[in-house]
C-alpha positions in Angstrom: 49.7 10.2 -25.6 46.9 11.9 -23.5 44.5 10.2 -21.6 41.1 11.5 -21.8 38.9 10.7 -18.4 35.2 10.4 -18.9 33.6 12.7 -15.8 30.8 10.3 -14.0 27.4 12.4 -13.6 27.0 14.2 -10.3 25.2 11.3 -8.1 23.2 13.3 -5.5 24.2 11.9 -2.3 21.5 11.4 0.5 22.1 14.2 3.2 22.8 12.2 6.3 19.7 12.5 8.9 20.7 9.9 11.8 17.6 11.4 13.5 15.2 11.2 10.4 16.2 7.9 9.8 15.3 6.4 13.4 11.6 7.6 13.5 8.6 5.5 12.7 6.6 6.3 10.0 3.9 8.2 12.3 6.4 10.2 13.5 8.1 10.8 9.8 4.7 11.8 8.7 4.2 14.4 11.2 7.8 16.0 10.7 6.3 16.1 7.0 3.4 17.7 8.2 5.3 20.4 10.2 7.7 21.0 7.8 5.3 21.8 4.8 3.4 23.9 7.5 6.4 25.9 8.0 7.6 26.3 4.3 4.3 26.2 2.4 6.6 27.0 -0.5 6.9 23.1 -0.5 4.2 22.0 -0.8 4.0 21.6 -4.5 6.7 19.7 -4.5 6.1 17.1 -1.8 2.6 16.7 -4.1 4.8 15.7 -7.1 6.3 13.3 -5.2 3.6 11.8 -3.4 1.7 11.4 -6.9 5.0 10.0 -8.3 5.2 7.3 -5.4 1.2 6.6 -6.1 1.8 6.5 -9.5 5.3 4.3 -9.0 3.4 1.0 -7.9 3.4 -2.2 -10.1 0.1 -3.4 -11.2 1.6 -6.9 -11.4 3.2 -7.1 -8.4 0.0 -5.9 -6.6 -1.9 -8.8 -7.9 0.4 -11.1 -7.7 0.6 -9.8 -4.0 -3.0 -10.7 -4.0 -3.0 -14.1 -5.5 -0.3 -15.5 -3.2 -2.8 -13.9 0.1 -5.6 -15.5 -1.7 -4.1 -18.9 -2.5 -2.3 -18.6 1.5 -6.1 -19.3 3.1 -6.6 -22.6 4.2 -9.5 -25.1 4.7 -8.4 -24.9 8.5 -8.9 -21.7 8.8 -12.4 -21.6 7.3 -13.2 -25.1 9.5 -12.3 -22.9 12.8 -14.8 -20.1 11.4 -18.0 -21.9 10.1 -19.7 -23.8 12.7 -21.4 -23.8 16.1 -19.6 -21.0 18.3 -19.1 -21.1 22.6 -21.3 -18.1 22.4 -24.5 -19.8 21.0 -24.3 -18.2 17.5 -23.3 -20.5 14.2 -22.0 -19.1 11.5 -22.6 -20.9 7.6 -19.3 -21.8 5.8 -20.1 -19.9 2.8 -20.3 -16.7 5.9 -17.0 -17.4 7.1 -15.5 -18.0 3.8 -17.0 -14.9 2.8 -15.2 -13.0 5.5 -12.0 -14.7 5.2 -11.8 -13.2 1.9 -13.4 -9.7 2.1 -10.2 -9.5 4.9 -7.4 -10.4 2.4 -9.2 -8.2 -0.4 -10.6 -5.1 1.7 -7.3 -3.4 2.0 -6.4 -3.8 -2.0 -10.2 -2.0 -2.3 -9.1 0.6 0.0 -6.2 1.8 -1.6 -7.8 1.6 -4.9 -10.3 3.8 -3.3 -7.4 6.0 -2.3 -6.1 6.1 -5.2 -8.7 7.0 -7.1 -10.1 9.7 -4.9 -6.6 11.6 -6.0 -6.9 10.5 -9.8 -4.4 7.8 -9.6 -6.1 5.3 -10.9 -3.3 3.0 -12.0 -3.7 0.0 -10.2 -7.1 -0.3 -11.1 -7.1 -3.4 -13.6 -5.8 -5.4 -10.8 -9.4 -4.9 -9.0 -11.3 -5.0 -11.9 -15.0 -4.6 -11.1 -14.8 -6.0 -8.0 -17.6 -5.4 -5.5 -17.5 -4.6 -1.7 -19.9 -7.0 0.1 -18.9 -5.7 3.7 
């Protein structure tokens, strides 16, 4: 009797980059920017897969993300906020509370902004109509 083997796809294997995979993301980000200055050719595709990676992120997790940031502030915090300061000035609770969470929500605004300046407006139920008070 013959035995048939079933052939496993082809799994492309990551080309091993010891160097590449030291550097920080600054420095990853400027090789990028070399490289596509240098082979131009490629810049279509490394604009497929940046839209891919904006397009990749899970609405859910992002406001869960939120929620848990949201729900982590503390009455502490906002009691070492509001109040009379060394320097003279005194700031209202409802100020400091107000800041407290424009600086958990500002960064989800500013990547919906990025977003949708490149039409990749996916994430954008998680914000809702949220408005920017800073």
């Amino acid at each position: 009797m013959t035995e048939t083997r079933r052939r496993r796809p082809a799994v492309p294997r990551k080309a091993k980059t010891p160097t590449l995979d030291v550097l920080s993301a600054d420095e990853r980000a400027g090789v990028l920017t070399a490289l596509l200055l240098a082979h131009p050719e490629l810049a279509a595709e490394a604009e497929g897969f940046a839209a891919a990676r904006l397009e990749s992120d899970d609405s859910e997790a992002v406001a869960e993300d939120l929620s848990y940031e949201l729900r982590a502030l503390h009455l502490e915090q906002l009691a070492d906020r509001a109040g009379a300061h060394h320097c003279g000035r005194y700031i209202e609770p409802h100020e400091a509370a107000q800041d407290m969470l424009a600086e958990v929500i500002q960064p989800y605004l500013n990547d919906l902004d990025r977003r949708t300046v490149t039409g990749h407006r996916t994430l954008a139920p998680v914000a809702g109509s949220a408005k920017r008070r800073t």
